[in-house]
C-alpha positions in Angstrom: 0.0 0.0 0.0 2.7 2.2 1.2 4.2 1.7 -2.3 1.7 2.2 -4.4 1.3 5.7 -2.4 4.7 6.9 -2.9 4.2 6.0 -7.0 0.8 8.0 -7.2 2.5 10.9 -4.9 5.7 10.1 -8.0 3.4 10.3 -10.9 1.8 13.9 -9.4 4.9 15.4 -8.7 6.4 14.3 -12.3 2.9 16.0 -14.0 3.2 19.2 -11.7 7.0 19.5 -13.1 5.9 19.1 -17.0 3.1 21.9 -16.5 5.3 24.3 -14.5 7.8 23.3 -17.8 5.0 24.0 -19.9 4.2 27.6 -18.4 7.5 28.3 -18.3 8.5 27.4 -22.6 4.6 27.6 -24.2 3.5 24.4 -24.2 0.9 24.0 -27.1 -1.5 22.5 -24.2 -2.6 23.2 -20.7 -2.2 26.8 -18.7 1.2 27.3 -20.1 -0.9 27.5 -23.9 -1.0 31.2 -23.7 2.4 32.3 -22.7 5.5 32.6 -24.7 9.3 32.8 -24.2 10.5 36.5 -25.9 13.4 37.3 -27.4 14.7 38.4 -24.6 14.0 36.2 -22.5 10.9 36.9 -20.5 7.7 35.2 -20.2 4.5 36.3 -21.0 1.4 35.8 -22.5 0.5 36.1 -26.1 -2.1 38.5 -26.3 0.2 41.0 -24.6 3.0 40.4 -26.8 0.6 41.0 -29.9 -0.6 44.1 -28.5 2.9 45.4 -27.7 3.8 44.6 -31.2 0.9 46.1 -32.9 1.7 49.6 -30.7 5.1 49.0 -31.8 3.9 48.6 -35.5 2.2 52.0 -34.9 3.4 55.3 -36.3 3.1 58.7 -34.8 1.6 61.7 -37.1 4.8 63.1 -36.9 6.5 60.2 -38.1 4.0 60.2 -40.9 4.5 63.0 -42.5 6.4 63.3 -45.8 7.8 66.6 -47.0 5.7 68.3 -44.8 2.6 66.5 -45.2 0.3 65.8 -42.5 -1.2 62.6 -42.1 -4.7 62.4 -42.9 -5.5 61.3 -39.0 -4.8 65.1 -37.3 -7.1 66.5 -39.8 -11.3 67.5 -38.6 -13.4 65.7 -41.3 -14.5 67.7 -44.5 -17.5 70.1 -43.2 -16.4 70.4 -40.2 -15.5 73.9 -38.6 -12.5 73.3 -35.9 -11.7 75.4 -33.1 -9.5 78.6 -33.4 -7.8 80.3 -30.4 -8.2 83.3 -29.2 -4.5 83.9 -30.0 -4.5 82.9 -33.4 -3.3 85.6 -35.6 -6.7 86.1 -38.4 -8.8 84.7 -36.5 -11.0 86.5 -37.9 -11.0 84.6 -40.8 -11.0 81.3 -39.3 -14.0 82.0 -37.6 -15.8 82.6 -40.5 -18.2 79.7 -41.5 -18.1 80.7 -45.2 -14.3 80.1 -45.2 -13.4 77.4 -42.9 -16.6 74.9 -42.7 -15.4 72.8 -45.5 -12.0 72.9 -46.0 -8.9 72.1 -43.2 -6.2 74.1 -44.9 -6.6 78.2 -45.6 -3.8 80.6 -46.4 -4.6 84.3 -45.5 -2.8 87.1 -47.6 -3.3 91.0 -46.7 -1.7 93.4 -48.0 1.1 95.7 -45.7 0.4 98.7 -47.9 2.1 98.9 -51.7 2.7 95.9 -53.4 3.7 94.4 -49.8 1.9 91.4 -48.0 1.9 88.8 -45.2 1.0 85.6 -45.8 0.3 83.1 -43.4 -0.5 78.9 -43.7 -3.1 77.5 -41.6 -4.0 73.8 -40.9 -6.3 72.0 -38.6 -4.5 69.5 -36.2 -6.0 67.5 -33.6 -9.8 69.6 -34.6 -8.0 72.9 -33.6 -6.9 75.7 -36.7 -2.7 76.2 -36.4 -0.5 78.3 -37.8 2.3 76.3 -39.9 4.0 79.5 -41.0 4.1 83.1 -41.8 6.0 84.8 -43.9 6.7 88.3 -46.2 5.6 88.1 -49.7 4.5 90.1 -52.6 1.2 90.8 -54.6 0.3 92.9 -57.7 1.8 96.3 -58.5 -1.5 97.9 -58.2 -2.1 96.3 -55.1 -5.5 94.4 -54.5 -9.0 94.9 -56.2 -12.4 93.8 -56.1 -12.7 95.0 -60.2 -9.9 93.2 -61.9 -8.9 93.7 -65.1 -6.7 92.7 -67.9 -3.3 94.4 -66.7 -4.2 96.4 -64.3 -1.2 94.7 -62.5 -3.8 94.4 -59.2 -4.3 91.3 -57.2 -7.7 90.3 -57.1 -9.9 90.1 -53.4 -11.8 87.6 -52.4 -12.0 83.4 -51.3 -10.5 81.5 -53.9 -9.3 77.5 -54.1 -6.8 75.7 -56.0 -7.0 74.3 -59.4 -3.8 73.6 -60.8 -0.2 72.6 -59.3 2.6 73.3 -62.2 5.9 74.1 -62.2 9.7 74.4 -64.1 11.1 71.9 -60.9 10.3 68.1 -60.6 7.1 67.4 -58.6 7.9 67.6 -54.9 5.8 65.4 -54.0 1.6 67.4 -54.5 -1.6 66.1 -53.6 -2.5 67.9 -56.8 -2.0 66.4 -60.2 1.2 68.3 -60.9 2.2 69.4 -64.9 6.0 70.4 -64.9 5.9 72.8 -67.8 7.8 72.1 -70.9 9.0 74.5 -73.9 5.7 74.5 -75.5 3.5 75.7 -72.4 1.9 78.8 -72.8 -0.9 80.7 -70.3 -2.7 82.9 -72.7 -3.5 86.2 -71.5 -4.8 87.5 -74.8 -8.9 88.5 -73.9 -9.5 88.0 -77.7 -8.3 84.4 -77.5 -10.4 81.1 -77.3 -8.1 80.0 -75.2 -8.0 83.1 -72.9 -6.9 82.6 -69.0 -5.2 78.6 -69.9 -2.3 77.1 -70.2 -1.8 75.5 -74.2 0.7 73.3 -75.4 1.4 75.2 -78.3 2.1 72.3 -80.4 -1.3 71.1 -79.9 -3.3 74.0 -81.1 -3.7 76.6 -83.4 -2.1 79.4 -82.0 -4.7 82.7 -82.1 -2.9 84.6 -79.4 -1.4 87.5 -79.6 0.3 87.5 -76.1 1.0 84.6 -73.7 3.3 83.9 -70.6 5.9 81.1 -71.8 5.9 79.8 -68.8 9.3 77.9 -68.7 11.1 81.0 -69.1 9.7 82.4 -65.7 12.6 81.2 -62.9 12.8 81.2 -60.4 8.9 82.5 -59.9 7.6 79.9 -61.7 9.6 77.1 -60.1 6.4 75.9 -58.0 2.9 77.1 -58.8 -0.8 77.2 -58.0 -3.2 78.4 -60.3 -6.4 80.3 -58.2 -9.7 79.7 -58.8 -10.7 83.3 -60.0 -11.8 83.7 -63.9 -12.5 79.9 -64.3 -14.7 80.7 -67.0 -12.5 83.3 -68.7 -14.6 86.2 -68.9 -12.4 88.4 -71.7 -10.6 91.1 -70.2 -11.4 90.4 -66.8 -7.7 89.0 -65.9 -5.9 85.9 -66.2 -2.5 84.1 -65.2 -3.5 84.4 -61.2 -1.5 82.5 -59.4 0.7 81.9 -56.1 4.6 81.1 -56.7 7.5 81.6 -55.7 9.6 85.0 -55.8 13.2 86.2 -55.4 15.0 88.8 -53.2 14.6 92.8 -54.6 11.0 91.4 -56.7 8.9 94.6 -56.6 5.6 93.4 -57.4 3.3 91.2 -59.7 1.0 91.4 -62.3 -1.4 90.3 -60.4 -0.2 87.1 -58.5 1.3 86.0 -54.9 4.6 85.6 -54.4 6.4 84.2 -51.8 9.5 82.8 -51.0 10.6 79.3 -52.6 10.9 76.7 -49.9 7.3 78.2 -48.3 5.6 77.8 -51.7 7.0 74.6 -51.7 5.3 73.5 -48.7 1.8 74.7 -49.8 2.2 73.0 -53.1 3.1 69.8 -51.4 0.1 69.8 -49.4 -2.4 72.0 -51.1 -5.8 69.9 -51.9 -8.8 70.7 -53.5 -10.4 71.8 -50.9 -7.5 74.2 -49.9 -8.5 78.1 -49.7 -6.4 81.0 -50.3 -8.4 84.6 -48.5 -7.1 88.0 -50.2 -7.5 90.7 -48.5 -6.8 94.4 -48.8 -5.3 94.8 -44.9 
């Protein structure tokens, strides 16, 4: 009897040691199923390592952006209005339903008297409007207008979006479809044109211009370039060409355009959408 005791109290003793060695290793059975030996050599148990790893596996907004892009995840949904400080320079502007319900990215431009402006990039991170940058810049000759005209060398008013990214430099990189111009590319600003107020390959059509920007001769201002929203359907006479690009150090004034510094006008171009808005405004 007594030896039949000692071999059950045997057998128990040799099962308790192959579940504490299954614990310990991950056995594929038993209470040691769901733990695992790391790499390191801790134990524990699988779900926790998979959730570890999938954090590990994540990446940070910052970490996701790209040339200055922002990842889509610290941006409000479209038609959304986010929240602007009460410190925000033009906050004005952002408050304004009309500008900001539908759009997360808005660059303000008003004018510092003469052919002078600030312009200033905003974006919404985290459901809040932020500044990205500000920075001197440039407008038309004549200053800023709600009556454009066909030179009159003013900058023209109002709420505008973008609908073209071009430009004489490779494609940084745009959310835009981006056309880097070639020798034939042309913007037509003659009013009596059919093609009025667009840009023409002019070995695609018959040329009935009398005046036109070739556009690749333009550098350094045309390096990058966004083509506004304003004269879509090219009313004749009532201006053409209106765009925001880069400029140079001792440029007076514009036509009619924006100009501002290179590597800024490369980071709107880079991230500049559809929905994007550009606000001029006289002061």
């Amino acid at each position: 009897m007594m030896r039949r005791m000692r071999k059950v109290l045997i057998g128990l003793a040799a099962g308790a040691c192959l579940l504490a060695a299954g614990t310990a290793y991950g056995a594929d059975e038993g209470p040691g199923s769901g733990l695992i030996r790391t790499e390191d050599g801790r134990t524990e148990r699988a779900e926790d390592n998979q959730t570890a790893g999938d954090q590990a596996g994540q990446t940070s907004p910052e970490a996701e952006s790209r040339n200055g892009q922002t990842s889509p995840e610290t941006e409000a949904p479209a038609g959304q209005t986010a929240l602007v400080p009460e410190t925000l320079p033009d906050r004005d502007v952002l408050s304004d339903p009309a500008v900001a319900a539908d759009t997360d990215q808005v660059i303000v431009v008003r004018g510092l008297g003469g052919s002078a402006v600030r312009a200033a990039y905003y974006r919404v991170r985290n459901g809040e409007w932020s500044q990205v940058f500000e920075t001197a810049g440039v407008w038309g000759l004549g200053g800023c207008t709600r009556e454009k005209a066909e030179g009159d060398k003013k900058t023209p008013c109002g709420v505008y979006r973008f609908n073209a990214a071009f430009g004489i430099l490779d494609d940084p990189g745009t959310v835009l479809p981006y056309h880097k111009v070639t020798e034939a590319d042309y913007w037509v600003d003659d009013p009596q044109s059919s093609h009025y107020n667009r840009m023409v390959d002019a070995g695609q059509v018959e040329k009935d211009w009398n005046s036109a920007e070739h556009l690749i001769d333009v550098s350094p201002y045309y390096n990058y370039a966004l083509s506004l929203t304003y004269n879509e359907e090219a009313v004749p006479g009532k201006g053409s060409a209106i765009f925001l690009h880069c400029t140079a150090e001792g440029y007076p004034g514009s036509s009619g355009c924006i100009c501002i510094p290179e590597p800024e006008m490369k980071q709107i171009i880079q991230n500049a959408d559809e929905r994007t808005k550009i606000v001029i405004l006289e002061n």
